[in-house]
N, C-alpha and C positions, 0 to 999 in steps of 0.2 A: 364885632369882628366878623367878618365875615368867613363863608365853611375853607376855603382856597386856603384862607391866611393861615388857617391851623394846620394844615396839611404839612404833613414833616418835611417833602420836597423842601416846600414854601419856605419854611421856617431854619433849613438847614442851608438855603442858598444864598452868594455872595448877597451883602446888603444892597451893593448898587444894580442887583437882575430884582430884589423884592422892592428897589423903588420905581425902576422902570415899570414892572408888572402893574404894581400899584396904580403909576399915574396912562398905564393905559385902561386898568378898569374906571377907572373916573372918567378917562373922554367917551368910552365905552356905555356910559351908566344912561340909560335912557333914550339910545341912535335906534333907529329902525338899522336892519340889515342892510341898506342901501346906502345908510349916510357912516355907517361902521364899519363897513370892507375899505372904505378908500383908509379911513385913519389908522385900521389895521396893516394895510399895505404900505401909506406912510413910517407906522413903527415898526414894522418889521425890516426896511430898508434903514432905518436909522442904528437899530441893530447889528446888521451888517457892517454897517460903514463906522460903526466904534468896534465893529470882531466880538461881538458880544455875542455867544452862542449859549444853546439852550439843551440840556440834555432828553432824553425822552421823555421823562417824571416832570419835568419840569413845563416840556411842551403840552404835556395834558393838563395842565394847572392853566396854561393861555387860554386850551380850548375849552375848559369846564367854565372858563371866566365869560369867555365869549358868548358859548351857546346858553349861560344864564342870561344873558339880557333878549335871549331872542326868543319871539311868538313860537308857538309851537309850529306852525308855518311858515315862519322863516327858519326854526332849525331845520326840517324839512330838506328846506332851500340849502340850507348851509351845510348838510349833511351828502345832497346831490352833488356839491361843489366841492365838498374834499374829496369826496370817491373821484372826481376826474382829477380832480390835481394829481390823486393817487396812480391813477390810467395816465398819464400824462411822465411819467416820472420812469 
């Protein structure tokens, strides 16, 4: 099991946001940062379009899921690119 899944958010949220979660760390599990942002950007617009929302606890649980699969180098990268989404907002 992985550390995410124990996480009380994780474990106290509707079943159907822990099997989404779930099956984007599986398309997630081994993408470079390049081939992971689009399928990120994919599930989070399919998100959208079912009104499926994510609380703050629960959106840190995406991003501790995400930046485990990335190089220390591409967190980096991934860490440049939220501060602007942040500046951007």
């Amino acid at each position: 099991m992985e550390s995410w899944q124990q996480n009380e958010a994780f474990r106290s949220m509707d079943p159907q946001k822990q099997n989404m979660i779930e099956q984007l760390a599986t398309s997630l599990h081994g993408k470079k940062l390049t081939e992971a942002l689009p399928l990120l950007t994919r599930w989070k617009r399919t998100m959208q379009q079912e009104n499926i929302q994510f609380t703050p606890e629960e959106n840190q649980i995406l991003t501790d899921i995400f930046s485990a699969q990335l190089t220390p180098q591409q967190k980096k990268q991934f860490e440049f690119i939220k501060k602007a989404n942040r500046n951007q907002k």
